[in-house]
Each structure stands twice: as C-alpha cells, then as structure tokens.
N, CA, C and O atoms as a Maestro MAE file, in Angstrom:
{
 s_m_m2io_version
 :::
 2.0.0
}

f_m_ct {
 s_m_title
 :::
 protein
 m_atom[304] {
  # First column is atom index #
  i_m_mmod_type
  r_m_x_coord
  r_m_y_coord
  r_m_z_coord
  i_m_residue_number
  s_m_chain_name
  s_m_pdb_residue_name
  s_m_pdb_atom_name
  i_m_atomic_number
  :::
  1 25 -1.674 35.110 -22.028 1 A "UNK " " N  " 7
  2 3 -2.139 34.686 -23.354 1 A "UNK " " CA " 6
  3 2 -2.489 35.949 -24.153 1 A "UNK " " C  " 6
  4 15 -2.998 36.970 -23.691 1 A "UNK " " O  " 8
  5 25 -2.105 35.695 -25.540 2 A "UNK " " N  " 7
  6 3 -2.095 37.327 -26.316 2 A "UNK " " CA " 6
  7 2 -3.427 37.096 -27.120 2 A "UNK " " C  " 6
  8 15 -3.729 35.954 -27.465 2 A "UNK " " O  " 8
  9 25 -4.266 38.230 -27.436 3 A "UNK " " N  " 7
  10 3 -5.430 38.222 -28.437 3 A "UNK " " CA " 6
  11 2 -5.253 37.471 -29.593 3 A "UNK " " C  " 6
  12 15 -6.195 36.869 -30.109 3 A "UNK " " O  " 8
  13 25 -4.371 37.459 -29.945 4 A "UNK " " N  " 7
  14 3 -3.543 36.344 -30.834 4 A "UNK " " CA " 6
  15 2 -4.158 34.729 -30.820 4 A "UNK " " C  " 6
  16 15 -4.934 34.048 -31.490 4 A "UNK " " O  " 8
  17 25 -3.439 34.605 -29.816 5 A "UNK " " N  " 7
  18 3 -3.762 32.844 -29.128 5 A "UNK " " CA " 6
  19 2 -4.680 32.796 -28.931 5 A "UNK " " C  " 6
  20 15 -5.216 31.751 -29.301 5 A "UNK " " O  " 8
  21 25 -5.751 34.032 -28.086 6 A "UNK " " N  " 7
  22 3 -7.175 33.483 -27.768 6 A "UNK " " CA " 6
  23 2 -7.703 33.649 -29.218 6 A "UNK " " C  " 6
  24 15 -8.363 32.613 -29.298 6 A "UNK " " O  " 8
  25 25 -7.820 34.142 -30.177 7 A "UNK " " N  " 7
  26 3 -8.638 34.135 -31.285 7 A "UNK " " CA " 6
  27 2 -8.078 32.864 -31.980 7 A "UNK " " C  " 6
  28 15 -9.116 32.301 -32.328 7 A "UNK " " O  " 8
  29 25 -6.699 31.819 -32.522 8 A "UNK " " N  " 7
  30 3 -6.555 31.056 -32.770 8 A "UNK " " CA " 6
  31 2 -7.116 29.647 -31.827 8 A "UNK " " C  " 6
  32 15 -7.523 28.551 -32.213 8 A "UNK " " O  " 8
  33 25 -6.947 30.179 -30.529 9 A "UNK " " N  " 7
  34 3 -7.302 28.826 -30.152 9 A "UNK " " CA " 6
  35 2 -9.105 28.888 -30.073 9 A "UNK " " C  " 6
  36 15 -9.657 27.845 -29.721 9 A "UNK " " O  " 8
  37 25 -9.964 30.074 -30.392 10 A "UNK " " N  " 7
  38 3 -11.455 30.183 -30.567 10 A "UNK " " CA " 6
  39 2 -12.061 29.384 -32.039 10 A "UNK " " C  " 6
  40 15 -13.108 28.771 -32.249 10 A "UNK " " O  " 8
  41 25 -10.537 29.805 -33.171 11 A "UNK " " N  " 7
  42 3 -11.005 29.182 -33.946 11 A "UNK " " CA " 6
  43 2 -11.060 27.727 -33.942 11 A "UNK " " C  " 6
  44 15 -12.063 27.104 -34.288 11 A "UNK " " O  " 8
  45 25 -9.865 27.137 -33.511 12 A "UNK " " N  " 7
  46 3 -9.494 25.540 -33.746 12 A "UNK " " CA " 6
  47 2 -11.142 24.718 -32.747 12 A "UNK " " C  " 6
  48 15 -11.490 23.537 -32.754 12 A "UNK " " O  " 8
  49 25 -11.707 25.739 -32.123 13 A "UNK " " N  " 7
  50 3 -12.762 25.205 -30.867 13 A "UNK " " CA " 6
  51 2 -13.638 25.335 -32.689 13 A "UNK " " C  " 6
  52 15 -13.924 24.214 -33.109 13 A "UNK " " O  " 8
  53 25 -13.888 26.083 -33.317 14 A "UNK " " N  " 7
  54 3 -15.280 26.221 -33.598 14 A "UNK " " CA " 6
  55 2 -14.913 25.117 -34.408 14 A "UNK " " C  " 6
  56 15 -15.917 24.420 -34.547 14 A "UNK " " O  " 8
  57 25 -14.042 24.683 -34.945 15 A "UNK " " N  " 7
  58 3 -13.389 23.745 -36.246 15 A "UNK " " CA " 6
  59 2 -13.879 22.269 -35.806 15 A "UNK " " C  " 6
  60 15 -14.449 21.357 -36.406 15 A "UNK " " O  " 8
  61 25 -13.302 22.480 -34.210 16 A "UNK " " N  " 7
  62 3 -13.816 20.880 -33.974 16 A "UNK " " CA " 6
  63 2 -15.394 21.111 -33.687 16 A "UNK " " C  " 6
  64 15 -16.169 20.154 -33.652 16 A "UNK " " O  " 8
  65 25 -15.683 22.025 -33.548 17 A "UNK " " N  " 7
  66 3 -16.929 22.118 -33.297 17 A "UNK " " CA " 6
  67 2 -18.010 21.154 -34.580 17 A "UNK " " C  " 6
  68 15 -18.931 20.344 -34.477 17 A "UNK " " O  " 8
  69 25 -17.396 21.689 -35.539 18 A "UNK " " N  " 7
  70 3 -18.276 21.190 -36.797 18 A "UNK " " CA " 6
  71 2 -17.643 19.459 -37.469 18 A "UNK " " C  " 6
  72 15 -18.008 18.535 -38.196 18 A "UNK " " O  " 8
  73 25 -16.459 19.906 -36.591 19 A "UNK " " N  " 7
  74 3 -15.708 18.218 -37.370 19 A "UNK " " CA " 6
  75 2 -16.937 17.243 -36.637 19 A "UNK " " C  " 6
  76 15 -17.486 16.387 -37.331 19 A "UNK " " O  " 8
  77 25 -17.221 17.378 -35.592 20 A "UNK " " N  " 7
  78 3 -18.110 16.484 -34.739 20 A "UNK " " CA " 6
  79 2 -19.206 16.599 -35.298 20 A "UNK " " C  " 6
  80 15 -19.803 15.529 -35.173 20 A "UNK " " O  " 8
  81 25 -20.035 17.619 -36.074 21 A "UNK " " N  " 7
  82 3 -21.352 17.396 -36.257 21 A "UNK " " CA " 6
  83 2 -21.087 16.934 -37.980 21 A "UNK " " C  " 6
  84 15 -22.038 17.056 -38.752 21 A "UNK " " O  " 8
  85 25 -20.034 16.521 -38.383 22 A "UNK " " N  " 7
  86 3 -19.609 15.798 -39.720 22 A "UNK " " CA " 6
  87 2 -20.084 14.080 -39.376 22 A "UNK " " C  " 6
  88 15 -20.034 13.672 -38.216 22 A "UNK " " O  " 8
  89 25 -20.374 13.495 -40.111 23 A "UNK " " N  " 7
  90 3 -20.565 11.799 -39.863 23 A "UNK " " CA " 6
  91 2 -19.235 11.899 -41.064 23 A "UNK " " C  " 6
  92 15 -19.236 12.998 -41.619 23 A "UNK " " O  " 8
  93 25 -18.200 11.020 -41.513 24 A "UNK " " N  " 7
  94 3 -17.198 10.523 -41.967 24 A "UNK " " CA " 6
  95 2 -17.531 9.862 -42.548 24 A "UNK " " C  " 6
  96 15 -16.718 9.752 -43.466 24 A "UNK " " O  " 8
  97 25 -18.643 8.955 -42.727 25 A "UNK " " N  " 7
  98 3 -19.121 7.556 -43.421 25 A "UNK " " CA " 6
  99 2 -19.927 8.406 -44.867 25 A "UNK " " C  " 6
  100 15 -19.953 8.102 -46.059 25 A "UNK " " O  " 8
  101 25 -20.562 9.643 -44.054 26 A "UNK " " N  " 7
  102 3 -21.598 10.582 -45.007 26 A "UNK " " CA " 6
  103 2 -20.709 11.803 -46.727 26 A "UNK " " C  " 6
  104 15 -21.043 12.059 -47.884 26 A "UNK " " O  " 8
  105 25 -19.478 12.163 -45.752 27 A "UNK " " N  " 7
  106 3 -18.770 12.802 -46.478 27 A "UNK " " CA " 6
  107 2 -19.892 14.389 -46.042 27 A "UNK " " C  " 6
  108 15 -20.781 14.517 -45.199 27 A "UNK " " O  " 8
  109 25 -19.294 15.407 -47.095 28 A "UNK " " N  " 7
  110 3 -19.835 16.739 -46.820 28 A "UNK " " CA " 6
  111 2 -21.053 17.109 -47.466 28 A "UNK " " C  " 6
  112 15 -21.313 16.592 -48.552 28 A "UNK " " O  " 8
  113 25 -21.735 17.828 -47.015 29 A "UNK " " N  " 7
  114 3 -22.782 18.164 -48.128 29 A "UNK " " CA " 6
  115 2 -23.163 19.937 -47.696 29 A "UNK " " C  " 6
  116 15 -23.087 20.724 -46.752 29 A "UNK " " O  " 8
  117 25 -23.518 19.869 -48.845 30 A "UNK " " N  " 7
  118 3 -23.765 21.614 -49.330 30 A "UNK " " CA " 6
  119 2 -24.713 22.163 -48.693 30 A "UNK " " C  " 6
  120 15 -25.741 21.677 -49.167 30 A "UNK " " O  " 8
  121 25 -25.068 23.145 -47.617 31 A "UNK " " N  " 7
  122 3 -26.723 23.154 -47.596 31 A "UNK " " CA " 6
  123 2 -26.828 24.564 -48.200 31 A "UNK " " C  " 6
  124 15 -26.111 25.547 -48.014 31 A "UNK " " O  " 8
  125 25 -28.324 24.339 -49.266 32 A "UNK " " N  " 7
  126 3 -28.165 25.628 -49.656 32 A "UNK " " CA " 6
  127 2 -29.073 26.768 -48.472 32 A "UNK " " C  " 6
  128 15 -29.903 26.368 -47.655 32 A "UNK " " O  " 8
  129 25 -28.725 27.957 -48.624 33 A "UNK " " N  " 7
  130 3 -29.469 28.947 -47.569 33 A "UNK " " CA " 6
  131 2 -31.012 29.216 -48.232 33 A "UNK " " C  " 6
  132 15 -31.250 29.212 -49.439 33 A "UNK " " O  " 8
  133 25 -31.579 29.350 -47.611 34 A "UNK " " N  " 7
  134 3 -33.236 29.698 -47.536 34 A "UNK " " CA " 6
  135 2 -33.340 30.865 -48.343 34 A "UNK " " C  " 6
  136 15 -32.203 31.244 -48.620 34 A "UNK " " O  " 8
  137 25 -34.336 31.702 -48.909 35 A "UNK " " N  " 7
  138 3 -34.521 32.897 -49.310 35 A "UNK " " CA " 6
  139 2 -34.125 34.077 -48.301 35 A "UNK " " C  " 6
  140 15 -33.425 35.050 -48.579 35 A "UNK " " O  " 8
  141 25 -34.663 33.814 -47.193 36 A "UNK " " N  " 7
  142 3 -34.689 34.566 -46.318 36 A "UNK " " CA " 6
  143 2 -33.366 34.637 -45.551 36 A "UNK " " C  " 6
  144 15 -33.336 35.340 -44.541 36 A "UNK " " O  " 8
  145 25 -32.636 34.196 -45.807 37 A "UNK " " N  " 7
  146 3 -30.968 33.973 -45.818 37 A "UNK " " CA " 6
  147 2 -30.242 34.802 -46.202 37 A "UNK " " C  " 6
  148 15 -29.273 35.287 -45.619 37 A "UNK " " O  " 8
  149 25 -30.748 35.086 -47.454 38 A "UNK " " N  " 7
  150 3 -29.864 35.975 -48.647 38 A "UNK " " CA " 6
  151 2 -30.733 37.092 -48.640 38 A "UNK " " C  " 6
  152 15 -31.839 37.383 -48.184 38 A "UNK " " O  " 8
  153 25 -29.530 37.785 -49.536 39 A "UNK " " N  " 7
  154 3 -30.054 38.710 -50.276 39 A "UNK " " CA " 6
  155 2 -30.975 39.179 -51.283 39 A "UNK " " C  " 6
  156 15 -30.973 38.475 -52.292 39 A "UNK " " O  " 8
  157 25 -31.587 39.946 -51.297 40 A "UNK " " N  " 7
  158 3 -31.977 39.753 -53.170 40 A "UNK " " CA " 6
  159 2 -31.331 39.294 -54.224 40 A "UNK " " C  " 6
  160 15 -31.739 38.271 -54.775 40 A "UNK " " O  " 8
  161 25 -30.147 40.007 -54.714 41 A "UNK " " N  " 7
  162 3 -29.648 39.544 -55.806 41 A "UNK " " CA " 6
  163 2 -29.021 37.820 -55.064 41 A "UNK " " C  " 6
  164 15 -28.910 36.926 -55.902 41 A "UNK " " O  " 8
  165 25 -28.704 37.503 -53.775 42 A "UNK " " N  " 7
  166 3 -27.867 36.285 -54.142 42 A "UNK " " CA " 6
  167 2 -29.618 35.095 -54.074 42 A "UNK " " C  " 6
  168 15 -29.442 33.878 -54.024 42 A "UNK " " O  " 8
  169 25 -30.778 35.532 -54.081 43 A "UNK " " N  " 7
  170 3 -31.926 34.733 -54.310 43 A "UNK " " CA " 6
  171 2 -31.817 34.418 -55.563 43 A "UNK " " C  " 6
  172 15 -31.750 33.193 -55.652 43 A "UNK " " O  " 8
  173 25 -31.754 35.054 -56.827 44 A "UNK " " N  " 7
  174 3 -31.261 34.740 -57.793 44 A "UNK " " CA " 6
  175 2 -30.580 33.748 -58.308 44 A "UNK " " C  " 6
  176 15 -30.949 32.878 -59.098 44 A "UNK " " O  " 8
  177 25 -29.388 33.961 -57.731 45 A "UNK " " N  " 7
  178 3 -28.028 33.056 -57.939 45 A "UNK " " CA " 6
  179 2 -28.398 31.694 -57.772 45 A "UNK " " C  " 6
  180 15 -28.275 30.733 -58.531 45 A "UNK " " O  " 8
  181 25 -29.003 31.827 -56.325 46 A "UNK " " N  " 7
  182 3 -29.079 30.327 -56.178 46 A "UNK " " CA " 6
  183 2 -30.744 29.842 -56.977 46 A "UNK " " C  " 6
  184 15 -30.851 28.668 -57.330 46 A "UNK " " O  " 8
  185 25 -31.289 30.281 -57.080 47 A "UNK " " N  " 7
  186 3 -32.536 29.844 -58.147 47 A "UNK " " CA " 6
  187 2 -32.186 28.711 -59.263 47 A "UNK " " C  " 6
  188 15 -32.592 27.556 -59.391 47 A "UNK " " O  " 8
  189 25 -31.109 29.635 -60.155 48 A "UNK " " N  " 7
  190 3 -30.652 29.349 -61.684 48 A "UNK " " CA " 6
  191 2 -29.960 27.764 -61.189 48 A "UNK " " C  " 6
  192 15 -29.307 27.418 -60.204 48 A "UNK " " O  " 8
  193 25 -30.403 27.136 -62.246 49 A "UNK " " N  " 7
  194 3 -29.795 25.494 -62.230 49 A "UNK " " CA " 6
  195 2 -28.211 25.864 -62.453 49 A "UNK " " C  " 6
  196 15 -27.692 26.967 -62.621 49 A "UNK " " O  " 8
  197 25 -27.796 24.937 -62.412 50 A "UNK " " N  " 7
  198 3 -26.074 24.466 -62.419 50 A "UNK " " CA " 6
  199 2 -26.125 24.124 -63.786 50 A "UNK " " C  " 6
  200 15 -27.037 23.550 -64.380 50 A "UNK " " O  " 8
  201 25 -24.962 24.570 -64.255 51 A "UNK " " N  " 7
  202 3 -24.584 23.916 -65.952 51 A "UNK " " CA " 6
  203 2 -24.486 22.633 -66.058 51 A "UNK " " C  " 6
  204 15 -24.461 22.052 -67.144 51 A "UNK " " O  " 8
  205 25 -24.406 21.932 -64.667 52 A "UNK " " N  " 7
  206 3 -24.459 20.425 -64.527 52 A "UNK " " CA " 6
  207 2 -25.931 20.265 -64.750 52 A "UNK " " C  " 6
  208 15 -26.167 19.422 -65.615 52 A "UNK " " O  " 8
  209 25 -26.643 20.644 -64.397 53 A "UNK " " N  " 7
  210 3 -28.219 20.484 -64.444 53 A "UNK " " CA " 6
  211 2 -28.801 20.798 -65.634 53 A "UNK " " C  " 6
  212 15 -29.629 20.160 -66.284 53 A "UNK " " O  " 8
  213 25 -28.091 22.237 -65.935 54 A "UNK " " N  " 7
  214 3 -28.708 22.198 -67.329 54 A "UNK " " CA " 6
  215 2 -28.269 21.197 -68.437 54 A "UNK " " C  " 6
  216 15 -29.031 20.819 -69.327 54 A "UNK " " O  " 8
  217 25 -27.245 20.884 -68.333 55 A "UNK " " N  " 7
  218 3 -26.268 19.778 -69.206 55 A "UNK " " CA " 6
  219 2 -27.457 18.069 -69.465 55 A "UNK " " C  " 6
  220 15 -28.039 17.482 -70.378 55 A "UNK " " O  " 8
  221 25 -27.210 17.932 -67.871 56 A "UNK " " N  " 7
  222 3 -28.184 16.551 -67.964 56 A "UNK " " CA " 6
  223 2 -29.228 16.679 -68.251 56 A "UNK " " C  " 6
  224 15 -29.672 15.869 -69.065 56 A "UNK " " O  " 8
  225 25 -30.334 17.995 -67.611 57 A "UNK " " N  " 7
  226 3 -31.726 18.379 -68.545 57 A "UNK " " CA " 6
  227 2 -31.169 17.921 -70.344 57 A "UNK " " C  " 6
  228 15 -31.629 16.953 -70.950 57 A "UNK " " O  " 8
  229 25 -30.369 18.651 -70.774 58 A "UNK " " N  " 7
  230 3 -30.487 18.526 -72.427 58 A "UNK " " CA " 6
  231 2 -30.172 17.110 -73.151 58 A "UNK " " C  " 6
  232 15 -30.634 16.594 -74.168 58 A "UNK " " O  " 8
  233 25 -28.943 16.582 -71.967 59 A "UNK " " N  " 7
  234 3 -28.604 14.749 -72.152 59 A "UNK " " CA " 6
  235 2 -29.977 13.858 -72.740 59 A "UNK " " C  " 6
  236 15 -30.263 13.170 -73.720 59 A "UNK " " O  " 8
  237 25 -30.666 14.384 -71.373 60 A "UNK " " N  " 7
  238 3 -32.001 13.538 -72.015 60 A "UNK " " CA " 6
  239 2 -33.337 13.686 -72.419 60 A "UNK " " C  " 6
  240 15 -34.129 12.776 -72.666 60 A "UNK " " O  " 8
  241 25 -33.613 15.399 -72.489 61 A "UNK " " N  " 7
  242 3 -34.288 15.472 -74.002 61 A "UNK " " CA " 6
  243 2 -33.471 15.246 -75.192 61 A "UNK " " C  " 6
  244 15 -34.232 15.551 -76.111 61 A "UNK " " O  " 8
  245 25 -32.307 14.870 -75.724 62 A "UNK " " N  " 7
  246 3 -31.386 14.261 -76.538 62 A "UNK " " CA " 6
  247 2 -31.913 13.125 -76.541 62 A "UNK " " C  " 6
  248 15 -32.352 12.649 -77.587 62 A "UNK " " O  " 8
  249 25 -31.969 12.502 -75.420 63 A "UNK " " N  " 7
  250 3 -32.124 10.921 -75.760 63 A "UNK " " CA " 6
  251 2 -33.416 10.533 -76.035 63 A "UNK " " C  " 6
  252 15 -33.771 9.715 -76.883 63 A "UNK " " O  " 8
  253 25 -34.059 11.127 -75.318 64 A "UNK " " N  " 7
  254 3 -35.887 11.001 -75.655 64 A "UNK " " CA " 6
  255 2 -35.957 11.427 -77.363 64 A "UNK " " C  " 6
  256 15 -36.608 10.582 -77.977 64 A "UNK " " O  " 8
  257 25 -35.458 12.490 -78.204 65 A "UNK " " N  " 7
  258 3 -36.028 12.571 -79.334 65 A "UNK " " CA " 6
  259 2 -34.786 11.803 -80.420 65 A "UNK " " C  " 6
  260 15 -34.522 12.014 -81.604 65 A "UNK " " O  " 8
  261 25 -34.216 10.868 -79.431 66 A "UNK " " N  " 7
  262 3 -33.261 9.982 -80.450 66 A "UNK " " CA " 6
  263 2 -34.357 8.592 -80.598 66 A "UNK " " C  " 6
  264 15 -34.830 8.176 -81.655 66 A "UNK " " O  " 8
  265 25 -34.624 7.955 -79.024 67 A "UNK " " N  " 7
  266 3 -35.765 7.359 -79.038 67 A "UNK " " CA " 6
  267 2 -37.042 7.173 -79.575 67 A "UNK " " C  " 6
  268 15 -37.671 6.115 -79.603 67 A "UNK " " O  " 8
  269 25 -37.418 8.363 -80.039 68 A "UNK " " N  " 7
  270 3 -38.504 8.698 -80.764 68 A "UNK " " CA " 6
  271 2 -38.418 9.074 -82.368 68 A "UNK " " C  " 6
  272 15 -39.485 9.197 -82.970 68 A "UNK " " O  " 8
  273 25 -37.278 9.244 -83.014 69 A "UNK " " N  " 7
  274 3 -36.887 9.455 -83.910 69 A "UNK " " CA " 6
  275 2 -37.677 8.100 -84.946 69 A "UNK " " C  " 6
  276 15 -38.706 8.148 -85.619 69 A "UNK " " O  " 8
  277 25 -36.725 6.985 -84.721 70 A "UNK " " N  " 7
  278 3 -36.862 5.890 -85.644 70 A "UNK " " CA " 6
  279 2 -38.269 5.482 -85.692 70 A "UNK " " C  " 6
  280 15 -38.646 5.082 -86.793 70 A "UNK " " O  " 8
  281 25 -39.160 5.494 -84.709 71 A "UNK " " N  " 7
  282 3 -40.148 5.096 -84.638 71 A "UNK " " CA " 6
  283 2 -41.049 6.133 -86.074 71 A "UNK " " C  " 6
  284 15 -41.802 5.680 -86.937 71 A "UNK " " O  " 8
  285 25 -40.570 7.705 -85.852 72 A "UNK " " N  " 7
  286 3 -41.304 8.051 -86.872 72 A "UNK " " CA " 6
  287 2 -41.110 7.782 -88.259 72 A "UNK " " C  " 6
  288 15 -42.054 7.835 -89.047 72 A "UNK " " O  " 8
  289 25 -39.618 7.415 -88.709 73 A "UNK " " N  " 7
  290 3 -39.009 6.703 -89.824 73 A "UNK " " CA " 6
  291 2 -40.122 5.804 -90.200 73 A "UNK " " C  " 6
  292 15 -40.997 5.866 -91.064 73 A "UNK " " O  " 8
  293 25 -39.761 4.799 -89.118 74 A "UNK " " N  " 7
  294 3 -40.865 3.342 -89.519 74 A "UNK " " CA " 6
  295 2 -42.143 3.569 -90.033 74 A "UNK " " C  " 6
  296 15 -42.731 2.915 -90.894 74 A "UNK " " O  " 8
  297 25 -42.531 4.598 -89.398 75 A "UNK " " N  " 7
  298 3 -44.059 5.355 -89.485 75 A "UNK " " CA " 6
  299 2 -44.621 5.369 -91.404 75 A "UNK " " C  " 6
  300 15 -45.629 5.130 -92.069 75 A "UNK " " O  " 8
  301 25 -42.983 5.882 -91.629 76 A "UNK " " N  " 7
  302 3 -43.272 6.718 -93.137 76 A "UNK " " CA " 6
  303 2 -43.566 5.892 -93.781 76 A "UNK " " C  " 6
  304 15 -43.855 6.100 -94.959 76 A "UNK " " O  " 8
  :::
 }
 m_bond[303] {
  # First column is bond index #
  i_m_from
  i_m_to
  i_m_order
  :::
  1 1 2 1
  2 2 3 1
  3 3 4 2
  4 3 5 1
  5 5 6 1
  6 6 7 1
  7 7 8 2
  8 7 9 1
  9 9 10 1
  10 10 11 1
  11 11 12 2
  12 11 13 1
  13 13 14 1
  14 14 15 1
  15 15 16 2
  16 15 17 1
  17 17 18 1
  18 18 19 1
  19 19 20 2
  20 19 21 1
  21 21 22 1
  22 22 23 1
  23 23 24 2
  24 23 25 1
  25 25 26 1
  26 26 27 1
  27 27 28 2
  28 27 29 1
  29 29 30 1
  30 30 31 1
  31 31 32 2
  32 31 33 1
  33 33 34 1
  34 34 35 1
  35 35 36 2
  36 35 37 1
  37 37 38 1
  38 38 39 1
  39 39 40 2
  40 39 41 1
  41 41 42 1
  42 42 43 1
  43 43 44 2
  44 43 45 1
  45 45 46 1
  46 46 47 1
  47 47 48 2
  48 47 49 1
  49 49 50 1
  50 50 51 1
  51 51 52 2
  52 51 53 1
  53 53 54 1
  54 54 55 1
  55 55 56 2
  56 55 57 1
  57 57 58 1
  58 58 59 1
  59 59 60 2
  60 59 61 1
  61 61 62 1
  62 62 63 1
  63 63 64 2
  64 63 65 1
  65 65 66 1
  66 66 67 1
  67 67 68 2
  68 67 69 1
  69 69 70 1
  70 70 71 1
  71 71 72 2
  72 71 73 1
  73 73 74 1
  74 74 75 1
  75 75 76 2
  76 75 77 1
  77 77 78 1
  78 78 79 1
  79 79 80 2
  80 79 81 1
  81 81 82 1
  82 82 83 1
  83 83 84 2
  84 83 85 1
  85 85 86 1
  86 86 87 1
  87 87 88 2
  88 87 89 1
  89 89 90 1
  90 90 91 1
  91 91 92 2
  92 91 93 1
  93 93 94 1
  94 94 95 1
  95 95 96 2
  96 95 97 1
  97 97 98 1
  98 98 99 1
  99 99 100 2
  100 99 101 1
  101 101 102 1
  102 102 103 1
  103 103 104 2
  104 103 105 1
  105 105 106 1
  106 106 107 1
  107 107 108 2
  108 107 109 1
  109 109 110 1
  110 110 111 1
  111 111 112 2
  112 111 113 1
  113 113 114 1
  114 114 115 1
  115 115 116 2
  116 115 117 1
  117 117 118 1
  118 118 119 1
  119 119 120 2
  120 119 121 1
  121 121 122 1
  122 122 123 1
  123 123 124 2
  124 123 125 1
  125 125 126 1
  126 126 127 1
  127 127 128 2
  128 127 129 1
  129 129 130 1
  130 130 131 1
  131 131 132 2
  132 131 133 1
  133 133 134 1
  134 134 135 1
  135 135 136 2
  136 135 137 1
  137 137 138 1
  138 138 139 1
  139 139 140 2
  140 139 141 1
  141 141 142 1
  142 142 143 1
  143 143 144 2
  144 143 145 1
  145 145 146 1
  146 146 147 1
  147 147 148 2
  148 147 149 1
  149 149 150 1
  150 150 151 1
  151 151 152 2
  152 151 153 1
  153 153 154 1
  154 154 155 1
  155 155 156 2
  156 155 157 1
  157 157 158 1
  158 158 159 1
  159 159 160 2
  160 159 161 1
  161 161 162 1
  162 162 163 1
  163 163 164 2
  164 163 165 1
  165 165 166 1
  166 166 167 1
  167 167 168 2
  168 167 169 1
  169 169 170 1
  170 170 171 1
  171 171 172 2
  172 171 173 1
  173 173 174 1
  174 174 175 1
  175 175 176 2
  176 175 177 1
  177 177 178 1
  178 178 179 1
  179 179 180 2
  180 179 181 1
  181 181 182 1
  182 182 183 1
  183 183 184 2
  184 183 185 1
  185 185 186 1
  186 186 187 1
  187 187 188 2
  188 187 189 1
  189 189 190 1
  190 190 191 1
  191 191 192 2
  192 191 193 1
  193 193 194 1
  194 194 195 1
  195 195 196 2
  196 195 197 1
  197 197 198 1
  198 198 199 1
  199 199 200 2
  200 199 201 1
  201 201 202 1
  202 202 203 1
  203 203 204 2
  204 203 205 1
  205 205 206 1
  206 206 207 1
  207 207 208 2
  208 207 209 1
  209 209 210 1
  210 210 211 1
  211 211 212 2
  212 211 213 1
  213 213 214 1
  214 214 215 1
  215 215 216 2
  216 215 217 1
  217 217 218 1
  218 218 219 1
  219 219 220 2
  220 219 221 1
  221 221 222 1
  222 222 223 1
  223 223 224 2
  224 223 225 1
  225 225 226 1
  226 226 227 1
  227 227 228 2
  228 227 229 1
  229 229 230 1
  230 230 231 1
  231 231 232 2
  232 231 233 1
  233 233 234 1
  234 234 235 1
  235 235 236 2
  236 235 237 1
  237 237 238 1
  238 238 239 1
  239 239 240 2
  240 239 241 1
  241 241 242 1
  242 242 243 1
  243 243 244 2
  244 243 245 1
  245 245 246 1
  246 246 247 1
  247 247 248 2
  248 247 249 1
  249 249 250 1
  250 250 251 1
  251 251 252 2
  252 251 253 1
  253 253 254 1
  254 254 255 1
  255 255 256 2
  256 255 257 1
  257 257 258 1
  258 258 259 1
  259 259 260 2
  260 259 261 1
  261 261 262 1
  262 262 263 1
  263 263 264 2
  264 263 265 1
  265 265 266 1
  266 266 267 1
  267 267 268 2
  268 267 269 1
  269 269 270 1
  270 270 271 1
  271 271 272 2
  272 271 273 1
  273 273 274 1
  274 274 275 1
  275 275 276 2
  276 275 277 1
  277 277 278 1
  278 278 279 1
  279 279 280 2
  280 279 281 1
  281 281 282 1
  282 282 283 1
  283 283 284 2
  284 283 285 1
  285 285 286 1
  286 286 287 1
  287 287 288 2
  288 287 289 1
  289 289 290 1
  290 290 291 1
  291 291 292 2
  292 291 293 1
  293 293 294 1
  294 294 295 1
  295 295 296 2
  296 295 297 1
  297 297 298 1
  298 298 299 1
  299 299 300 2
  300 299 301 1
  301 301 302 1
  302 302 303 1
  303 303 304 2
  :::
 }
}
C-alpha cells in the first residue's frame, strides 16, 4: 500500500467519522469557535453581526416606527 492510499483511505475514515456524528433528520449546523479558538483578528470577525442580522435588525426598527407613525398623526 503506497502513502498515497494510506492518506486517502485516512481521509474517507475521518469523513465517515463525522457522517455518523451528523443526525440527517437535523441537517448541518455551523458551530461557531470560542474566543479562545481564534485568533485576535479572527475574534473580531466573528463578533460583527451578519448583513443578514443587520438587515432584519433594520426590517424591524422600520416596522416599529411605521407602527408608531400614524398614531402620532392622530395625535395632531
């Protein structure tokens, strides 16, 4: 067997390794790493919200001062 084969067939081991600790019903999920994981600068990175996050943060302060809008109309 050539260094070749043993490093391909080490990988296909670690592959099933993780297919098994997958549930199928669950699908995948992200885990993020700890501080102490990373680096400095990648502590950072992962800090800052997602443009998805920031997006829906602004969705609904949008909707809260649409909500609140008419009421001050009526007010006048």
């Amino acid at each position: 067997m050539t260094d070749a084969d043993r490093e391909r067939e080490r990988e296909e081991q670690e592959l099933r390794e993780v297919a098994d600790q997958v549930d199928p019903t669950q699908g995948f999920e992200v885990e993020k790493p700890t501080p102490e994981q990373l680096g400095p600068d990648e502590v950072l990175l992962w800090r800052q919200p997602s443009e998805a996050d920031v997006l829906a943060k602004e969705a609904e302060l949008d909707r809260r001062r649409q909500a609140e809008e008419p009421d001050e109309d009526e007010g006048s």
